[in-house]
N, C-alpha and C positions, 0 to 999 in steps of 0.2 A: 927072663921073658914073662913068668909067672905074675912078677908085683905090677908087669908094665899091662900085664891084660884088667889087672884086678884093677889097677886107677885107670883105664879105660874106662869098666862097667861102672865106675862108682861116677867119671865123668858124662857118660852115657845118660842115666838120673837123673842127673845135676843141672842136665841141659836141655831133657824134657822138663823139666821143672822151672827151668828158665823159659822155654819155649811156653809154658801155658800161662803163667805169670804175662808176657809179652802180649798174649792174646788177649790178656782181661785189659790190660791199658787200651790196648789198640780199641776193643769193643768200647770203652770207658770214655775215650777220647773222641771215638765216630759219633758215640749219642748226643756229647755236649755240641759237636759241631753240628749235627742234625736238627740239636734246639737253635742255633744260632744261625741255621740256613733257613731254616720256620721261620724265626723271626722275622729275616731280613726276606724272605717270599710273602707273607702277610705284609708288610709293606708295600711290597711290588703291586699285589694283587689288590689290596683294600684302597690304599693310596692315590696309587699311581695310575690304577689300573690297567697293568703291565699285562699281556696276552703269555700264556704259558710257555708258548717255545721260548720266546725272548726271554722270560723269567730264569728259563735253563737253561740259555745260552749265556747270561749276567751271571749265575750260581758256579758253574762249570770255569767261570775267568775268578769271581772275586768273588766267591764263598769260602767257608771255612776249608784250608785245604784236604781233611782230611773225608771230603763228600764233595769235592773236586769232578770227580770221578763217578758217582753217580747223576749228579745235574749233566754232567758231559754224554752218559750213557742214554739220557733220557733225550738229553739233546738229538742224539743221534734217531733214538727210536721213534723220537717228533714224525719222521720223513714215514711215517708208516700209518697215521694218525689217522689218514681214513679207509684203511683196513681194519686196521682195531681199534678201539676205544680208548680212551686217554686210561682208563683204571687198568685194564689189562698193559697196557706198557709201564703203569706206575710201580705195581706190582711186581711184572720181569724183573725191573730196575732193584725197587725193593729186597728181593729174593736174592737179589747177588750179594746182597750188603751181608757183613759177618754179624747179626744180631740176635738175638733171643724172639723167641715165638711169640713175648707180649711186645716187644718194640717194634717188630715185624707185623704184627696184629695193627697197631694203633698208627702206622703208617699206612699199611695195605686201606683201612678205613678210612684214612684221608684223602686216598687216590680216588674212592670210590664220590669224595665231592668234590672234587678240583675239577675246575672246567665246566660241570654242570650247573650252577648256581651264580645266584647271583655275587657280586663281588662281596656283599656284606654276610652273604650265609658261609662261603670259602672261607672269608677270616675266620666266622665261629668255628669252623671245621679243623683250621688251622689250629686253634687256640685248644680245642679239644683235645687234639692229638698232643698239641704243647704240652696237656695237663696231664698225660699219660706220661708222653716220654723224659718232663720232667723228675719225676722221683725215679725216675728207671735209671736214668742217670746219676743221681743223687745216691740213690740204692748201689749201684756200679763201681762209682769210687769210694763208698765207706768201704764195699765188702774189698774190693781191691788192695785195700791199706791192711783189711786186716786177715786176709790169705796169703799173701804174697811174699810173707815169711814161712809162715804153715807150710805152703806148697813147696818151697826152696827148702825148709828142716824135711819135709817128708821127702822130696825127692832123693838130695844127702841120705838119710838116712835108709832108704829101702839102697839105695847104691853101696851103704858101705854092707849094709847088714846080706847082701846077696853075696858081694866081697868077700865076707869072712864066711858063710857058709863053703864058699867053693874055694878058698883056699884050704 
């Protein structure tokens, strides 16, 4: 019973370790899709001049999947649009997302011009935030490549090394 609790604990590590690794991709992967649902919204908006619910109702069907789900959230909070203000729902939206405080920053900023301006100042607003959460991304998957051994050896190894204390 002894060895089967002790590779328990050392699998127990192993798979927090696995589980925070899993988080940095997932955070890593929502940014790049984030810059590529910007994108594809600065289109909408400069272009086409696509009116905001429809821009999140088109995001929420054929944006990057992995912000599916925010265009679709915001979709929804549309229907509240003249009780609150379109930054206050951008925001909600924003805060659900699993992101860091400067990516959550440089979107919450962008809320604050969408909808208000004219469609040529929203693009710059758009492209602002682009200029943010580009290297935030970029920053994301170098540090990703080079934790995500670190964190799996450290995980292992506080797993084995608790292991052998308590055996």
């Amino acid at each position: 019973m002894r060895p089967a609790a002790l590779a328990l604990i050392v699998a127990a590590f192993a798979l927090a370790a696995l589980n925070s690794v899993a988080r940095a991709k997932r955070r890593a992967r929502l940014l790049e899709a984030l810059c590529a649902s910007l994108e594809l919204l600065r289109g909408e908006v400069v272009t086409r001049l696509t009116p905001l619910p429809d821009c999140a109702a088109l995001l929420s069907r054929t944006g990057p999947g992995e912000c599916r789900e925010f265009y679709a959230s915001l979709g929804l909070a549309m229907d509240t649009l003249g009780e609150l203000e379109f930054s206050r729902l951008w925001e909600a939206c924003v805060s659900a997302l699993e992101l860091g405080e400067e990516a959550q920053s440089a979107l919450a900023d962008l809320g604050r011009s969408l909808g208000r301006y004219a469609a040529a100042e929203q693009g710059a607003a758009i492209d602002r935030c682009l200029a943010r959460l580009g290297p935030l991304a970029a920053r994301e998957r170098e540090g990703l490549r080079d934790s995500a051994r670190l964190k799996l050896g450290l995980g292992l190894s506080a797993g084995l090394l608790l292991a052998v204390i308590l055996y």
